[in-house]
N, C-alpha and C positions, 0 to 999 in steps of 0.2 A: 521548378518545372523544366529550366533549358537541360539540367543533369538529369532530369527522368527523361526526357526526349532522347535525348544521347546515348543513354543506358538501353532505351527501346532500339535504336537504330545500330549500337553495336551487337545487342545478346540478341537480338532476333533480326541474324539474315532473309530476309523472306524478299521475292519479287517485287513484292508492292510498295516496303515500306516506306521506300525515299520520296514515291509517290504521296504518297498517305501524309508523311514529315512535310512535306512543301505547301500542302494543302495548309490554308490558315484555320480554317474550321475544324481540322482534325488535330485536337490539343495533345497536350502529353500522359493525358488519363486514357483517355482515347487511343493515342496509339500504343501506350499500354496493353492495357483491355486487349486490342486489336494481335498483339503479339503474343501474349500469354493466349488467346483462343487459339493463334498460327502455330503453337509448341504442343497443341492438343492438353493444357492442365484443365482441370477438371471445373467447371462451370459454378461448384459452390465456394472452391477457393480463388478462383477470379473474383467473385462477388463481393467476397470478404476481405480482401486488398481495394479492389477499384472503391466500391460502396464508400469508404470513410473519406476517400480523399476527394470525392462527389460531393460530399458529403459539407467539406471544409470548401473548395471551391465555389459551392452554391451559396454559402453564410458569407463567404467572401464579396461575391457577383451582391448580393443582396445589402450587407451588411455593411461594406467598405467603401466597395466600388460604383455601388449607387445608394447613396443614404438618403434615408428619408424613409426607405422602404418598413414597413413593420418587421420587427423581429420574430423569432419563433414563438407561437403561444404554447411554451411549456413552462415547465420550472428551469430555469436559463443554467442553474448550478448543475442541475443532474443529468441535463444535457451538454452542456461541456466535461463533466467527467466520463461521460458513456463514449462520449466522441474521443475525446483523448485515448481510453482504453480501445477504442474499436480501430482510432489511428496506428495504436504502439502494436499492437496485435497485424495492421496490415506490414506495417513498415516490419515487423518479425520474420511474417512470409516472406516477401519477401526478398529480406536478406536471408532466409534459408533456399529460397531457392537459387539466390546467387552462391552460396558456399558449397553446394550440392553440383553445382556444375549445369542446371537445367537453364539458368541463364549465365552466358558468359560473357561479362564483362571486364576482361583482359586487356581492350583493348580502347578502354574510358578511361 
């Protein structure tokens, strides 16, 4: 999470963001999120990058970080393959958007 922070704070110069980075509540999904809306990409492929690692962070907060908590009531197998593909599919975007030049991280 400190290399996605970093990666937000170099590929998206924007006014706010150092603001937004110092802030403790404003995580590194979040200042994601936050950056990719400030580049203008488009609202269903924000969703489908941020979404999974929301995604993993929550199972984490829930799962790790305070145990005890109930797990998900699904089939626990078919939900971590779906989440895995829906991760490798975010982590895709992306690094296509870093090779395309839309985020530049030149200087991470």
């Amino acid at each position: 999470m400190i290399a996605l922070k970093q990666l937000c704070l170099i590929a998206c110069p924007c006014p706010w963001h150092r603001q937004i980075a110092a802030m403790t509540q404003a995580g590194s999904i979040n200042l994601l999120k936050r950056c990719l809306e400030a580049k203008k990409l488009e609202t269903e492929i924000i969703q489908s990058i941020i979404q999974p690692l929301q995604t993993i962070y929550a199972l984490r907060s829930t799962g790790i970080a305070h145990a005890g908590r109930d797990a998900p009531e699904v089939n626990l197998q078919n939900h971590h393959r779906k989440l895995v593909e829906d991760c490798e599919k975010s982590m895709e975007q992306l690094a296509e958007l870093i090779r395309s030049g839309f985020l530049d991280v030149s200087q991470v």
